[in-house]
C-alpha positions in Angstrom: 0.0 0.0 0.0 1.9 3.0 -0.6 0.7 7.2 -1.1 2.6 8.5 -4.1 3.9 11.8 -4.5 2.3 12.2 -0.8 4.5 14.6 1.9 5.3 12.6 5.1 2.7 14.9 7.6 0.1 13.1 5.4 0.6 9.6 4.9 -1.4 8.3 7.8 -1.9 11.0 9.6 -3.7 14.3 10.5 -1.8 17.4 9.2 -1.8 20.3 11.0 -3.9 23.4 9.3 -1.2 24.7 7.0 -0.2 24.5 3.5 1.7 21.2 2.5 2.9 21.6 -1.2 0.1 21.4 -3.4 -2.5 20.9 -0.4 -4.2 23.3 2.1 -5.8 21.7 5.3 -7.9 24.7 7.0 -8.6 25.1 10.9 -11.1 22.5 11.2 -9.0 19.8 9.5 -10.7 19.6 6.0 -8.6 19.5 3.0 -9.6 23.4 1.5 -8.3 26.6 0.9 -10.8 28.4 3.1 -12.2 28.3 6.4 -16.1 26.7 7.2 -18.4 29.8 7.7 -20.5 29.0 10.2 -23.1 29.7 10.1 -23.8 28.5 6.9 -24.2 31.7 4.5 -27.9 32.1 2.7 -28.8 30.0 -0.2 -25.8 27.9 -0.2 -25.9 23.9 -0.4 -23.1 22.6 2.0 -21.5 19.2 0.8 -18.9 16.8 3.1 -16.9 14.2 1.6 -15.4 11.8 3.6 -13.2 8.7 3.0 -9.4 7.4 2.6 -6.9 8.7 1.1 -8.1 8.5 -2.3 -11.4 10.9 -1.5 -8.8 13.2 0.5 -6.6 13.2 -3.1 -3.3 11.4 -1.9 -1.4 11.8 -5.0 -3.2 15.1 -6.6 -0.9 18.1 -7.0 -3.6 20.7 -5.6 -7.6 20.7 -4.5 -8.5 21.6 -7.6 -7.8 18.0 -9.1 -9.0 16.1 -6.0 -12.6 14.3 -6.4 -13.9 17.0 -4.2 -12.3 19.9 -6.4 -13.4 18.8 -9.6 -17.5 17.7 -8.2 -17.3 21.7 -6.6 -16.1 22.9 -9.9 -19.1 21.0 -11.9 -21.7 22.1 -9.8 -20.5 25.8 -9.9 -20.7 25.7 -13.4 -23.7 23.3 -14.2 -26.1 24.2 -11.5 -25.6 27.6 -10.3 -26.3 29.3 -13.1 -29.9 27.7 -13.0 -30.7 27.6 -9.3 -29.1 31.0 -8.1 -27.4 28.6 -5.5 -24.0 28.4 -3.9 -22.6 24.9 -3.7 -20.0 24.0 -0.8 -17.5 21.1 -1.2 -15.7 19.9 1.9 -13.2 17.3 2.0 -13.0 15.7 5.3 -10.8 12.4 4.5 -8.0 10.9 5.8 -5.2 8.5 4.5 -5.9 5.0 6.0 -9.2 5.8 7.7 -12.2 2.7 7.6 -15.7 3.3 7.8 -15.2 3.4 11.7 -13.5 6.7 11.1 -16.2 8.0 8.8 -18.9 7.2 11.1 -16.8 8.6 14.0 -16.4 12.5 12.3 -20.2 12.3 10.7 -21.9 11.3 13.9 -19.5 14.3 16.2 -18.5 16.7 13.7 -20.1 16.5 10.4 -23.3 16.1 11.5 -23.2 19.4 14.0 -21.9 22.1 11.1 -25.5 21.9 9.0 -24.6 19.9 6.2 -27.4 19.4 3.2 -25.4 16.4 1.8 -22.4 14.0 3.4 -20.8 11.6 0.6 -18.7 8.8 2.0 -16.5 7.9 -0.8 -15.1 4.6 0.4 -14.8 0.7 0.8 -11.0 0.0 0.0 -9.9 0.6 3.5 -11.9 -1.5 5.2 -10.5 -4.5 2.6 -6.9 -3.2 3.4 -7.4 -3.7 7.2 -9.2 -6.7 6.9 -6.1 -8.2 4.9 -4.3 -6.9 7.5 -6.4 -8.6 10.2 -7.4 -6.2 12.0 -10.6 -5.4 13.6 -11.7 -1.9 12.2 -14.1 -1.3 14.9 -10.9 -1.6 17.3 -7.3 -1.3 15.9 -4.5 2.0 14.9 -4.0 3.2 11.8 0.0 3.6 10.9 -0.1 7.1 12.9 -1.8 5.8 15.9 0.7 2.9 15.9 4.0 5.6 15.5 2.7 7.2 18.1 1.8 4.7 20.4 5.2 3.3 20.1 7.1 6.1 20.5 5.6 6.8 23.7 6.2 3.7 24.9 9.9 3.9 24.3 9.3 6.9 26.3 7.8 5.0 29.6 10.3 2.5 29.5 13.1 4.6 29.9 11.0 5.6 32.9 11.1 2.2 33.4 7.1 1.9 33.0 4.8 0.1 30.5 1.7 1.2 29.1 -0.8 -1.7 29.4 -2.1 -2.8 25.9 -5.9 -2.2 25.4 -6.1 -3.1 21.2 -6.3 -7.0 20.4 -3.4 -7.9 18.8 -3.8 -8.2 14.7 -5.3 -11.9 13.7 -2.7 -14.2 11.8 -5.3 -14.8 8.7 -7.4 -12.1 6.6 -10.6 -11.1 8.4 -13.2 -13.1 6.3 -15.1 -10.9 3.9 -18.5 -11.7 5.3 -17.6 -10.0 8.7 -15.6 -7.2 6.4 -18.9 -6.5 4.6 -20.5 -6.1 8.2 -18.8 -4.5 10.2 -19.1 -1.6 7.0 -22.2 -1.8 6.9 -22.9 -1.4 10.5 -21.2 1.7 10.3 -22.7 3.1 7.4 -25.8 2.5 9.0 -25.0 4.4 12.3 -23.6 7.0 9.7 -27.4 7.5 8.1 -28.9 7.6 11.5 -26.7 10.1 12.8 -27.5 11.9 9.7 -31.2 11.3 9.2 -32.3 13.3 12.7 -30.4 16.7 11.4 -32.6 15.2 8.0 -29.4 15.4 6.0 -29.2 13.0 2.9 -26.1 10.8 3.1 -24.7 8.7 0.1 -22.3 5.7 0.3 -20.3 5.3 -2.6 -18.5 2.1 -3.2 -15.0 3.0 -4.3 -12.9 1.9 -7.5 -9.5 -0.2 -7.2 -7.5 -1.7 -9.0 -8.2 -5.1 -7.9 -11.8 -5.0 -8.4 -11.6 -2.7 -11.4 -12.8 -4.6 -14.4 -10.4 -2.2 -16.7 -7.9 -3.9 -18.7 -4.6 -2.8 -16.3 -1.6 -1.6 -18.1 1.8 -2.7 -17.9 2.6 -0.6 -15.2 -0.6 -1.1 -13.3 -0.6 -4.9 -13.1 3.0 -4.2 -11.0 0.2 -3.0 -8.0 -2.6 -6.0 -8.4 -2.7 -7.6 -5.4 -5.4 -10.0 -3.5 -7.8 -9.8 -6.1 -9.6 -12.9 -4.8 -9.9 -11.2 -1.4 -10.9 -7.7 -2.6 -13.6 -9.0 -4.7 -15.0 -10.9 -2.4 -15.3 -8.4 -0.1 -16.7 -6.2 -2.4 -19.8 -8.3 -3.4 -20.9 -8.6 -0.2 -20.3 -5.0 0.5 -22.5 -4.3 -2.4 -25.2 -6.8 -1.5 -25.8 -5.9 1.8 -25.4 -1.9 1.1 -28.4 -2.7 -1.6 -30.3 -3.8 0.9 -29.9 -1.0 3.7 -32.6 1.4 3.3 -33.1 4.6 4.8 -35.3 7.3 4.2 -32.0 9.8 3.7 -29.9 7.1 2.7 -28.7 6.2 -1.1 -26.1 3.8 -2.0 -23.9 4.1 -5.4 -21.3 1.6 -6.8 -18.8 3.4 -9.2 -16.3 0.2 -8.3 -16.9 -0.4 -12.0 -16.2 3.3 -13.2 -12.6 2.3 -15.4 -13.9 -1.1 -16.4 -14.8 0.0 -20.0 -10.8 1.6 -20.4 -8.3 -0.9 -22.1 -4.5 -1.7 -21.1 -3.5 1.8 -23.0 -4.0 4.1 -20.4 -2.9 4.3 -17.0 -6.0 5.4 -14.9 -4.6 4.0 -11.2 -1.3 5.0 -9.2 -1.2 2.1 -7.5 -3.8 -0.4 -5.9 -6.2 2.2 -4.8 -5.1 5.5 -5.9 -5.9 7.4 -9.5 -4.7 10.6 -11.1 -6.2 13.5 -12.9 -8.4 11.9 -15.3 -9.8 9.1 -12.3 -10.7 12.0 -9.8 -12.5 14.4 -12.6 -14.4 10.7 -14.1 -15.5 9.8 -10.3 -16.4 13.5 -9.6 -18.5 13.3 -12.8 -20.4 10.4 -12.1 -21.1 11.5 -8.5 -22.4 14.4 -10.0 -25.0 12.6 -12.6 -26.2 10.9 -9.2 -26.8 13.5 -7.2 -27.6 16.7 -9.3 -31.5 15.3 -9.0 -31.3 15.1 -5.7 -29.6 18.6 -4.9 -31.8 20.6 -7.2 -35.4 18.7 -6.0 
């Protein structure tokens, strides 16, 4: 699993609000060149996207070319000039963060700063981790686990130790049954958490590579790895997110986005991650699904 092109404070982590080459994390953590206004101005439709690190852009040179950049562009152009509306993109994502993660910011952060839509653009990590074996209600992502390990050398050299309270990763994959649920579950909490505010929430099932019916090119068949696993996974993701329903609740599958592109053209990065072209093709087709339901 790697983040291309990605500086260190991000891979993994949470970046303090600064500038960071090509990307600008604000004082509320978000991935944007400005601050929230709060509260929300007149006549303007306020959009979160949350997600991994391919919804926060790991690999795009500026926010412009990240999924959020290009679906804020679109509907400046396509859809204010016929409603009179002001349309918000926020991208709260994170490299390496699961569902759990998603559910965690929507339900105590998202949820509080009047939202109209939250997008969870996602799926991957929750594969990743299971692969991994570890238990995505309960485990550390790569920062957590830096950290935690660095202050443990600390207490030692006070001759301490800091007792362990997350299970110890599993030896074998996390079967893709209990993958699938354990997403689900928190997709679920997600849309409640959402549904009292009455704020519409959409799932989207991410692309990779290794579920990707696209032809891979020479390079990208160098990064296709557990295919079996992945795919697996990923059906029963998709059959049980088909069957969830709630009243603000819509679920999308764009895994198959690439699958019509042949071995010519380099669409991924690596397993998970796409460039340019991916982010503005995902950003279009989140569009078509949701410009009914903005504009209603």
């Amino acid at each position: 699993w790697s983040v291309p092109n990605v500086p260190a404070p991000f891979v993994g982590s949470i970046p303090a609000p600064g500038i960071y080459r090509g990307a600008r994390i604000n004082a509320m953590q978000f991935r944007a060149d400005r601050e929230l206004p709060i509260p929300k101005p007149d006549r303007t439709f306020r959009i979160f996207l949350t997600g991994g690190s391919t919804a926060y852009g790991s690999g795009s040179p500026d926010q412009e070319r990240t999924i959020g950049g290009y679906l804020a562009e679109i509907l400046g152009r396509d859809l204010t000039p016929r409603t009179g509306m002001s349309y918000e993109v926020f991208t709260m994502a994170n490299p390496a963060w699961a569902s759990t993660h998603e559910r965690i910011i929507i339900e105590n952060r998202l949820s509080e700063l009047e939202p109209d839509l939250v997008i969870s653009f996602s799926g991957a990590n929750d594969v990743h981790w299971g692969i991994l074996g570890q238990n995505v209600f309960w485990f550390r992502t790569y920062a957590d686990e830096f950290f935690q390990n660095l202050i443990k050398r600390v207490y030692r050299l006070t001759e301490r130790e800091i007792p362990e309270i997350i299970p110890a990763a599993g030896k074998e994959d996390i079967p893709p049954p209990l993958v699938a649920q354990r997403l689900v579950k928190n997709v679920r909490l997600s849309a409640f958490a959402l549904s009292r505010p009455h704020v519409a929430y959409v799932f989207i099932l991410q692309p990779t590579l290794s579920t990707t019916g696209k032809h891979p090119s020479g390079r990208e068949r160098k990064y296709l790895r557990h295919r079996e696993y992945f795919q697996e996974c990923y059906s029963r993701m998709d059959r049980e997110l088909k069957s969830l329903h709630a009243e603000n609740f819509t679920y999308i599958n764009l895994s198959g986005i690439f699958d019509q592109m042949d071995d010519q053209e380099d669409i991924f990065l690596d397993s998970y991650h796409f460039g340019d072209k991916g982010n503005e093709m995902v950003a279009r087709q989140i569009y078509s699904h949701i410009n009914q339901m903005i504009i209603k």
